[in-house]
PAZA-807661 format. One line per 10 residues: number of its first residue (from 1); their letters; for each residue y negated, z negated, x of C-alpha. Coordinates in steps of 0.02 Angstrom, whole numbers. Each point is the difference from the previous one (the first is absolute). Layout:
<rs>
NUM	a	Y:Z:X ~ ...
</rs>
This chain:
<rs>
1	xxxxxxxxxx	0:0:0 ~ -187:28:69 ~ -46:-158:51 ~ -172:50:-71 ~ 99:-36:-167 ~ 107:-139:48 ~ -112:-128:29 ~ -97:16:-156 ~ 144:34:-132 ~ -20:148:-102
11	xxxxxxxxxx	-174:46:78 ~ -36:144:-117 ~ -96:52:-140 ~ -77:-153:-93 ~ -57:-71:176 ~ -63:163:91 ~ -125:7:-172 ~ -120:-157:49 ~ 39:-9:196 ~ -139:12:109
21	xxxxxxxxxx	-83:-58:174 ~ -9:-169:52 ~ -106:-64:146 ~ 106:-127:63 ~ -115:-63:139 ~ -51:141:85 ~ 166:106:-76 ~ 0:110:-115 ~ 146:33:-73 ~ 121:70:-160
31	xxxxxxxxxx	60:-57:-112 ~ -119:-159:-32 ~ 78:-187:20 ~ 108:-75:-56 ~ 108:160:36 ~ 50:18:195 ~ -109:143:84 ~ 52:166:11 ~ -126:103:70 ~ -133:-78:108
41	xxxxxxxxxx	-171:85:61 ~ -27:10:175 ~ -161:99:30 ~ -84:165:-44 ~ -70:127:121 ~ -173:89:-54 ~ -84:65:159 ~ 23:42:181 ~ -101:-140:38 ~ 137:-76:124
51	xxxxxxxxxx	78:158:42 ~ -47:97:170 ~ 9:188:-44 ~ 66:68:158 ~ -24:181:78 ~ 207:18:33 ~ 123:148:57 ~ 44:-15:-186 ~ -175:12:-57 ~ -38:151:139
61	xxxxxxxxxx	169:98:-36 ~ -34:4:-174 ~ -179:55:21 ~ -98:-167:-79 ~ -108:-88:103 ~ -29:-201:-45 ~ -169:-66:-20 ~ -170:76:-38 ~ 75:169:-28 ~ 138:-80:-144
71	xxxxxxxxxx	-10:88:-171 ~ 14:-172:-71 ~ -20:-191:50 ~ 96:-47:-120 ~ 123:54:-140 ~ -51:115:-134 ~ 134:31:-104 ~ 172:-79:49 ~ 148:40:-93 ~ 150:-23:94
81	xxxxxxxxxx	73:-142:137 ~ 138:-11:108 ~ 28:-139:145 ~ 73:80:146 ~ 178:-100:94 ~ -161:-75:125 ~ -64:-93:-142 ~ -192:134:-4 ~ -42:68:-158 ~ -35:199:-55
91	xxxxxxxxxx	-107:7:-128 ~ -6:199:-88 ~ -185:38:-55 ~ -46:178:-85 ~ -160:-72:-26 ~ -29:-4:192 ~ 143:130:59 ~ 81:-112:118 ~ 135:-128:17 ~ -85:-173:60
101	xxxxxxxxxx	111:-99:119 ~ -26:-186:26 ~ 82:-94:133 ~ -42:-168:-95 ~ 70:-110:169 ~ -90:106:99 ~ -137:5:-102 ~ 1:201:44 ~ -77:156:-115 ~ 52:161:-1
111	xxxxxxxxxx	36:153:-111 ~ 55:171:6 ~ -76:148:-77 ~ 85:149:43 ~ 163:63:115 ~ 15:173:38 ~ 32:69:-169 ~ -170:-51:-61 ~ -128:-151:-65 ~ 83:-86:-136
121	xxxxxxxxxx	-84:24:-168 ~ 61:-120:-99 ~ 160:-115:78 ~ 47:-110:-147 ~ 172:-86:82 ~ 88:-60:179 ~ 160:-57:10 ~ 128:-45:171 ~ 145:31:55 ~ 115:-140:86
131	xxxxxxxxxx	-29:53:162 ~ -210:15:-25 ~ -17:183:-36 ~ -126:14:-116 ~ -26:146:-170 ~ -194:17:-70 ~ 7:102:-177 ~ -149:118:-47 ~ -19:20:-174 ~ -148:138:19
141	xxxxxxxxxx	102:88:139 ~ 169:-25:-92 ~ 64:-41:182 ~ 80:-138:87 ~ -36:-16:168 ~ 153:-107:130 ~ -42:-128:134 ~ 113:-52:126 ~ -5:-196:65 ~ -134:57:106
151	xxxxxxxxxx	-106:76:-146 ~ 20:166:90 ~ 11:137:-135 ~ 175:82:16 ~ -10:93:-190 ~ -67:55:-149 ~ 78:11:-194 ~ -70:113:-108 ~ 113:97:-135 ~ 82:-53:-117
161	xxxxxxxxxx	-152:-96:-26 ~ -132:-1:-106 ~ -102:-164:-25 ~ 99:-135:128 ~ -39:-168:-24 ~ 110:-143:14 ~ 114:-23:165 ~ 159:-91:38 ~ 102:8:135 ~ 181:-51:-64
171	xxxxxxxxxx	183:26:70 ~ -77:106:119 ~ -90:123:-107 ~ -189:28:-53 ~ -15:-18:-163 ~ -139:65:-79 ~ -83:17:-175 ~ -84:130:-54 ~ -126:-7:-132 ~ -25:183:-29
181	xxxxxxxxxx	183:35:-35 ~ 35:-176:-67 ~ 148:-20:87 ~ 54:-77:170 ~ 54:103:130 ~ 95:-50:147 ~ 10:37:201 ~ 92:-39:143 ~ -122:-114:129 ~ -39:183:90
191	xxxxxxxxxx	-69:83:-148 ~ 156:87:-65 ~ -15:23:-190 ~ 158:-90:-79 ~ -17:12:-182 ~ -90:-52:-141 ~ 27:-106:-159 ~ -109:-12:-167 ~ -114:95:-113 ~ -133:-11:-100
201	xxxxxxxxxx	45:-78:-172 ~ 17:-172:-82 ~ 191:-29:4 ~ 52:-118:111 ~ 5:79:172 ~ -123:124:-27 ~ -195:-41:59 ~ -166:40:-62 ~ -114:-27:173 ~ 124:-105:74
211	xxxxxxxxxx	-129:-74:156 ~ 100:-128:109 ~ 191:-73:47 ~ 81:-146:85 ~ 161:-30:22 ~ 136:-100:113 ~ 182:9:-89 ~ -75:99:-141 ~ -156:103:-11 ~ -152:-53:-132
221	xxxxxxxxxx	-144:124:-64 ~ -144:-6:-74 ~ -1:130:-137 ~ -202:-38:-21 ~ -26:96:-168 ~ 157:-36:-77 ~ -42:-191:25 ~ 143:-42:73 ~ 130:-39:142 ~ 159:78:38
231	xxxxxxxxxx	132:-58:100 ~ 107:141:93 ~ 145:9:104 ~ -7:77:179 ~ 46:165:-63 ~ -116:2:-147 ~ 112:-82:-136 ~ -94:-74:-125 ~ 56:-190:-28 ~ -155:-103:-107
241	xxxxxxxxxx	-176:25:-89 ~ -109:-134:-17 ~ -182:-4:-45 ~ -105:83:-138 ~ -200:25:-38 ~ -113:-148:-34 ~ -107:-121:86 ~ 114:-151:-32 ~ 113:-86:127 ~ 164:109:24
251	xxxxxxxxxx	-96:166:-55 ~ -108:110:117 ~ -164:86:-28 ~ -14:90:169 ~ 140:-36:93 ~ -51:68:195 ~ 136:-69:123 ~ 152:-100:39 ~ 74:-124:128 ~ 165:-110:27
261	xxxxxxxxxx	19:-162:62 ~ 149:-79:110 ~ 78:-76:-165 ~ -23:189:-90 ~ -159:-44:-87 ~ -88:125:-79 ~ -193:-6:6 ~ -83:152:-73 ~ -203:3:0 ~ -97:45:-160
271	xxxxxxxxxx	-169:94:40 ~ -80:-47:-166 ~ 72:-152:-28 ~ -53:-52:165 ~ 158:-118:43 ~ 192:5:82 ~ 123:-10:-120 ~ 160:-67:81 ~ 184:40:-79 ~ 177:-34:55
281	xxxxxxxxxx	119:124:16 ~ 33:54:-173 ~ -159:13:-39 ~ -36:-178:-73 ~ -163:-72:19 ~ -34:-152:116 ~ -174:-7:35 ~ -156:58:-6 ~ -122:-2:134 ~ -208:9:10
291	xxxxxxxxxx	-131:55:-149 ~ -152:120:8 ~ -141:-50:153 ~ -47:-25:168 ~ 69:-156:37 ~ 156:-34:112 ~ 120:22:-125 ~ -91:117:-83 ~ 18:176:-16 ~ -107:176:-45
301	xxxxxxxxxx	108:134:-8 ~ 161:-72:111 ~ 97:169:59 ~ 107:-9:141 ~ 111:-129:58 ~ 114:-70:131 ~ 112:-139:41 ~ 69:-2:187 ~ 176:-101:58 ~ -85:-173:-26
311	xxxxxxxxxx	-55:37:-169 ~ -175:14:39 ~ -93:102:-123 ~ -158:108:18 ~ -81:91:-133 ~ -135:118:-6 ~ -142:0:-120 ~ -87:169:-29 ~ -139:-60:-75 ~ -41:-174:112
321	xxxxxxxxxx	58:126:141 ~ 82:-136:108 ~ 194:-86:14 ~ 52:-175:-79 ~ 144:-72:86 ~ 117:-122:-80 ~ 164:-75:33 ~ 151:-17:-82 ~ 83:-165:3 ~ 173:-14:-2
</rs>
């Protein structure tokens, strides 16, 4: 059983509906006391301010130069996250055509505009392999572009594609969705085209603007205007819907991305009901995470998000245009 279950009984629908933050001290934290914490805030990241942009071989190779010359000091419109094996964190902004990096230990910025196909016009997601190669998605371009560890560019992806969004590298393969063809389509990790499963429709697994996936044993997506999550097999078998339209805990209004924790949590983000709604496996609600605002805990338009090996989440906001970090507990 998730222990984020176990150690509050049946932790589902009647409690998700009044849960909220506590500031317990200087915690904040979810579900409010009496109940044992869940997800704790740890900080949120809204400026460069203690970052030292840095004129690298990365930032040279790639043609962007750090400081005065940047396009942007900040984020403009960040959509997707991934957190690379090394702990930094890729942010994908079309609103500023690059990929920010942050080495948070470090306390390192970078960010790549273009490789030798071309600027990027409008990356939307990043996702890693195991061994730290790394796969930007274009949805203007309708390309995906391959990394190796080094961030050296060693491929492009272009057709069958149409509209890539969404990235997941699972038993070694690139999965990909594609909102133009409303389907996913799958690669081998050099750019191979595999197959493809889904179309565009309402029965269960078919999509309309499917936008994001997650998976570990089995592989979740966000079908965004079908209001709902699917649950699919490696090889595109459709096992469980859950999820419908509303703006009322368990239903989604503009669901925009998905992440897993170590337990096989399932935390979507909601761009208009500005919160992370967190499910278990079969799609039953557990919790629900943040409310409209600026506040830590607070969201405007949350899109991506990402949980790394220790169950540390980050989520973007598109509209605060920074990253709130929180932390599982187990």
């Amino acid at each position: 059983m998730n222990r984020i279950r176990a150690s509050a009984g049946i932790f589902l629908f009647i409690l998700v509906l009044t849960v909220s933050a506590q500031d317990e001290g200087k915690k904040l934290v979810w579900p409010s006391p009496p109940d044992k914490a869940r997800i704790q805030y740890i900080q949120t990241i809204s400026s460069l301010e203690n970052f030292h942009p840095r004129k690298s071989f990365l930032s040279k190779l790639f043609g962007f130069i750090t400081g005065g010359e940047r396009p942007s000091p900040w984020m403009v419109q960040p959509v997707g996250i991934a957190i690379a094996p090394d702990g930094r964190l890729f942010v994908a902004d079309p609103g500023a055509n690059c990929v920010h990096i942050l080495d948070l230990s470090e306390g390192k910025y970078d960010a790549i505009t273009e490789t030798k196909y071309g600027k990027f016009a409008s990356p939307v997601g990043v996702a890693f392999g195991g061994d730290g190669s790394m796969y930007v998605s274009d949805s203007q371009r309708g390309d995906v572009i391959l990394f190796d560890r080094d961030l050296n560019v060693r491929g492009e992806i272009t057709g069958p594609l149409s509209r890539p969004a969404g990235l997941l590298v699972f038993r070694n393969a690139l999965y990909v969705v594609d909102v133009g063809n409303h389907d996913v389509a799958v690669f081998d990790l050099d750019g191979k085209f595999l197959r493809a499963f889904g179309h565009r429709g309402t029965a269960d697994g078919e999509f309309n603007y499917p936008v994001a996936l997650a998976g570990r044993d089995s592989l979740y997506i966000v079908d965004a205007l079908n209001y709902r999550i699917q649950k699919f097999g490696p090889d595109g078998t459709h096992d469980l819907t859950f999820g419908s339209q509303g703006t009322v805990a368990g239903k989604f209004a503009s669901p925009k991305s998905i992440a897993l924790d170590s337990d096989g949590n399932v935390y979507v983000t909601d761009a208009l009901m500005d919160n992370i709604q967190i499910f278990d496996s079969q799609g039953r609600l557990l919790l629900v995470v943040g409310q409209h605002g600026t506040q830590p805990g607070e969201f405007m338009s949350p899109g991506g998000i990402a949980i790394d090996f220790g169950n540390k989440i980050c989520v973007v906001e598109t509209l605060n245009k920074r990253i709130q970090i929180f932390q599982y507990l187990k």
